[in-house]
C-alpha positions as CSV (number, residue, x, y, z in Angstrom):
1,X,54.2,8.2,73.6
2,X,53.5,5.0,71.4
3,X,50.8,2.6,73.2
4,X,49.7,-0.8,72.2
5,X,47.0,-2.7,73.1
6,X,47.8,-6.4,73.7
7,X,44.6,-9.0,73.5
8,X,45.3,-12.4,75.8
9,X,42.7,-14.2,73.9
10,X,39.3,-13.4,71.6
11,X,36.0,-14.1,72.6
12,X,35.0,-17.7,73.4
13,X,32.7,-17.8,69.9
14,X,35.9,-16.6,68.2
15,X,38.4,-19.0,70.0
16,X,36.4,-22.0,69.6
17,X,35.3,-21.9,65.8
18,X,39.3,-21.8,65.4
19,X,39.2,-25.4,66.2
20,X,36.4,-26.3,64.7
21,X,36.3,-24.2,61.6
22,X,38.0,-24.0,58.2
23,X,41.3,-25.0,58.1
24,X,42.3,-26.4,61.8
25,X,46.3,-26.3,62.8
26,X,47.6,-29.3,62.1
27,X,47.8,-30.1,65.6
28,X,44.7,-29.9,66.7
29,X,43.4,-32.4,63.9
30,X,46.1,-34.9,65.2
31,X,44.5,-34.1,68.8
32,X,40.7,-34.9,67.4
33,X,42.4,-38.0,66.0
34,X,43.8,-39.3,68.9
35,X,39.9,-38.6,70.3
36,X,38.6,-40.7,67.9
37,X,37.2,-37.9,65.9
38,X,37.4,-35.2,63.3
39,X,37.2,-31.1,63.4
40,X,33.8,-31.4,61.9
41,X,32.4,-33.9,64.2
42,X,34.5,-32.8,67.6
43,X,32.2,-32.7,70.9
44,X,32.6,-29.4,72.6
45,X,35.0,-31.3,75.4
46,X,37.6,-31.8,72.4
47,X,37.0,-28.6,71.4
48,X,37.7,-27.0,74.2
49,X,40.9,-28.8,75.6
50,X,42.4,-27.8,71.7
51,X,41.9,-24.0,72.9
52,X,43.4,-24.7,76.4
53,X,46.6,-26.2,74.3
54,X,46.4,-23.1,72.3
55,X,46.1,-20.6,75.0
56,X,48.9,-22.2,77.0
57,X,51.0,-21.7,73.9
58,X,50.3,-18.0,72.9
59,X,50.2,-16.7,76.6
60,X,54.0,-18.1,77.2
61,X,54.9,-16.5,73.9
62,X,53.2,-13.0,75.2
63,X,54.8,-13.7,78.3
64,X,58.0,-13.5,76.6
65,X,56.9,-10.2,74.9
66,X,56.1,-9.0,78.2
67,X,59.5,-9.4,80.1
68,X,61.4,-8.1,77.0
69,X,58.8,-5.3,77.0
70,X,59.4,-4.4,80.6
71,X,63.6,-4.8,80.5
72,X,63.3,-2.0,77.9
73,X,61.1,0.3,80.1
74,X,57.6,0.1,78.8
75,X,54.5,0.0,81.3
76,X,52.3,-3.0,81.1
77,X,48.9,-1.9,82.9
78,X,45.9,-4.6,82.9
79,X,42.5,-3.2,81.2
80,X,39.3,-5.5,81.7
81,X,40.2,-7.7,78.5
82,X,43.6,-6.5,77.5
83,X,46.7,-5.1,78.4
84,X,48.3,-1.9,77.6
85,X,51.6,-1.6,77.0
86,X,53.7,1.8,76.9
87,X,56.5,3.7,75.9
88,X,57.8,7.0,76.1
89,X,59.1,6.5,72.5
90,X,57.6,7.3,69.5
91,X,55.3,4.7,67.4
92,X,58.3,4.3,64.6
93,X,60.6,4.2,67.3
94,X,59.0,2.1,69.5
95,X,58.3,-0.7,66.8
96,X,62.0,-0.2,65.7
97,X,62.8,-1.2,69.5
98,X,60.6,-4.3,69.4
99,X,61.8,-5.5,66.4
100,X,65.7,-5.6,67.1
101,X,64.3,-7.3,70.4
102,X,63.3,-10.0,68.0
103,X,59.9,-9.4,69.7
104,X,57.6,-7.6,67.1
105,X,56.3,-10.9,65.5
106,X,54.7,-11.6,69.4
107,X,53.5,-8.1,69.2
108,X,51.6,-8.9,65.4
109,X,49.8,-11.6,66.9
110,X,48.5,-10.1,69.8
111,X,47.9,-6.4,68.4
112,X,44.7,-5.3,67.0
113,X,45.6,-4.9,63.4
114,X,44.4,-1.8,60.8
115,X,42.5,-2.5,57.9
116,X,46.1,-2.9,55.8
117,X,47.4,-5.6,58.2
118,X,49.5,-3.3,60.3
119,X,49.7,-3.0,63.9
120,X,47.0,-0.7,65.2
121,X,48.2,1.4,67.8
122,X,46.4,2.4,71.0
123,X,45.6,6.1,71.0
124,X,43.4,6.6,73.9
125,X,42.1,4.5,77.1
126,X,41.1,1.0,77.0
127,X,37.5,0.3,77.5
């Protein structure tokens, strides 16, 4: 049974220093610009409504993971800060699936990942 743990956001240190820190989506610097400011001098507001445009994004794309997910039979069961998603195929098989779904990119970003990059999958209960 291949499992997969799927992460709806990070922690709020995590998803705020993504607009604030290094290289900011393009986006969200044309946001602070509209706002009269810059990623290095944004107020926490600015900041914030950045990550609500962000989250809006990503959760309709892993909404779309999710209903492709369930039309192919996996479970989707809600853990305190993730979701777990299963299969009664095997890992190989089941990433097989999701890619000819055209759905395994969605799965990359919301997948913990192994040191290599890869897709870590779930082998026992979320916390």
């Amino acid at each position: 049974m291949a499992r997969l743990k799927l992460c709806l956001f990070g922690t709020p240190r995590d998803e705020l220093a993504g607009t604030v820190d290094g290289d900011v989506p393009e986006w969200i610097d044309r946001l602070y610009e509209s706002y009269g400011t810059t990623a290095e001098t944004a107020p926490a507001s600015a900041s914030v409504l950045a990550l609500g445009e962000s989250l809006v994004y990503r959760l309709r794309k892993l909404s779309v993971l999710l209903k492709k997910m369930e039309s192919l039979g996996w479970s989707i069961k809600p853990g305190r800060w993730d979701l777990l998603a299963s299969t009664d195929l095997d890992e190989i098989e089941a990433q097989a699936q999701l890619e000819a779904a055209g759905v395994w990119v969605i799965v990359r970003q919301h997948a913990p990942q192994d040191k290599a990059g890869n897709v870590a999958w779930s082998h026992g209960l979320l916390p």
